[in-house]
Every structure is written in C-alpha cells, then in structure tokens.
C-alpha positions as MATLAB code, in Angstrom:
seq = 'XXXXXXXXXXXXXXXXXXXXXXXXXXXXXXXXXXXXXXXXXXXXXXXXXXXXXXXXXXXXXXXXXXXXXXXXXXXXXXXXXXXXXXXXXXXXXXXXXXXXXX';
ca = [
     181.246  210.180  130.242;
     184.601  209.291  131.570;
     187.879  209.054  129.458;
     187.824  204.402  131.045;
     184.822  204.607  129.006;
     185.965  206.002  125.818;
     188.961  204.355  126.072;
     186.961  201.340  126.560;
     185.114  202.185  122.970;
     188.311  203.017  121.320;
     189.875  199.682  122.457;
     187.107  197.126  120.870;
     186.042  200.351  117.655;
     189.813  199.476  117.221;
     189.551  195.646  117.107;
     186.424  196.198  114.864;
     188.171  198.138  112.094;
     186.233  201.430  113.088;
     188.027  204.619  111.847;
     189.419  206.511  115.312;
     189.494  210.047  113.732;
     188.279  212.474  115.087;
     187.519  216.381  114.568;
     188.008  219.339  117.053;
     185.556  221.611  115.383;
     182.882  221.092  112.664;
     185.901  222.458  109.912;
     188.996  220.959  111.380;
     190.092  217.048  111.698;
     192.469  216.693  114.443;
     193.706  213.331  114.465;
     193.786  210.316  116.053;
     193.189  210.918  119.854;
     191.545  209.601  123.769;
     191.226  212.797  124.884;
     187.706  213.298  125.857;
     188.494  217.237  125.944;
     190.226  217.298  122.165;
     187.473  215.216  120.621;
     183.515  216.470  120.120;
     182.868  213.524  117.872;
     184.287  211.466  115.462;
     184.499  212.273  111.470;
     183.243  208.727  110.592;
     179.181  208.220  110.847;
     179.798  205.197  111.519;
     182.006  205.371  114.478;
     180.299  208.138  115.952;
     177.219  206.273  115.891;
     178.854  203.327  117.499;
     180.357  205.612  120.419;
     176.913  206.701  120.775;
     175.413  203.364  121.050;
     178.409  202.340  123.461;
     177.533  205.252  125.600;
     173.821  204.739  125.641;
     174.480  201.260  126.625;
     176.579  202.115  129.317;
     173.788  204.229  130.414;
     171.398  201.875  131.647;
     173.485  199.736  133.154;
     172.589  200.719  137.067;
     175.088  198.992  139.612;
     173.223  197.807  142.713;
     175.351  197.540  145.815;
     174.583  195.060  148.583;
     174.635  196.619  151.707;
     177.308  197.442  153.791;
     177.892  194.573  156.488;
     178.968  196.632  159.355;
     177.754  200.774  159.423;
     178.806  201.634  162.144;
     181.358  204.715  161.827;
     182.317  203.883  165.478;
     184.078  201.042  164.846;
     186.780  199.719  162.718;
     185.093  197.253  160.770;
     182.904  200.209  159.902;
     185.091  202.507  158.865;
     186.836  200.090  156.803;
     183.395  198.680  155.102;
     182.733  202.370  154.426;
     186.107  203.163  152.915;
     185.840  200.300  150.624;
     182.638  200.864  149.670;
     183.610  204.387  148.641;
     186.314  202.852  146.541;
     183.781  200.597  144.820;
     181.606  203.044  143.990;
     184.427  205.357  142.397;
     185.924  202.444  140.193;
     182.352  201.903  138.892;
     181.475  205.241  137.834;
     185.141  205.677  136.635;
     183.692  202.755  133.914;
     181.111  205.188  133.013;
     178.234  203.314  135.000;
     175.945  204.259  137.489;
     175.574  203.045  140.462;
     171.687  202.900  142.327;
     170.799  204.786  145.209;
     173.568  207.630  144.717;
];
C-alpha cells in the first residue's frame, strides 16, 4: 500500500463524510493522520471497511503496458523509451496499482 493511495482514500472518505480517526494501538486513538506508519486502522467500522474495500479494489486493477517502441539499449531512442518506461511504471505503482509482467 502506498501513502498516493491512502491519501487517495482519505481525499474522497473525506468528501463522503467518513470519520478520518484513527488509532495507533488497539487502546490508544491517535488522531487525525496520512501517515501510513502512525495508522494500523481506523476507529470507525465503517471507514475501515471502506479503506479496505478501496484497497482491495486497487488490487485488481493490473496495468498492462504496450511495448516499448525502440529496445535497443544501444541507441538513444532506446535508452530514452527505457527511461520513460521506468518512470511509468514507478508513478503507477506509486497509485497503489500493479502493473503486468513485473
């Protein structure tokens, strides 16, 4: 799970009227928060079923790639093509998606 995707949750739980508390331990609320490493879950059911529905769903989504169109490392155009496709491919997974053939 990546802290885009949460954030992503957070954003439209917000817009929903979902409660954005959440606890640091099974005894102790800590707050409002988007930090992935602060928050095990939220205190509302609700919400916490939501974010796990949100992360499920992000979860089979599987990002095919067309082809590079030039693959050869010994060339400019290659390297380029390659560079970008590298970029791609970390911007998707930084949404918390998957991309095939990885």
């Amino acid at each position: 799970m990546s802290e885009k995707m949460r954030e992503g949750f957070e954003a439209w739980a917000k817009n929903q009227g979902y409660e954005l508390w959440v606890s640091c331990s099974a005894q102790i609320v800590c707050g409002l928060t988007t930090s992935v490493a602060v928050a095990p879950g939220y205190t509302s059911q609700e919400t916490q079923k939501a974010w796990e529905a949100w992360q499920a769903s992000r979860e089979s989504l599987v990002i095919e790639l067309p082809p590079i169109w030039e693959e050869s490392p010994n060339t400019a155009l290659g390297q380029a093509c390659a560079q970008i496709r590298t970029a791609d491919i970390q911007a998707i997974k930084a949404a918390g998606l998957k991309v095939a053939n990885q």
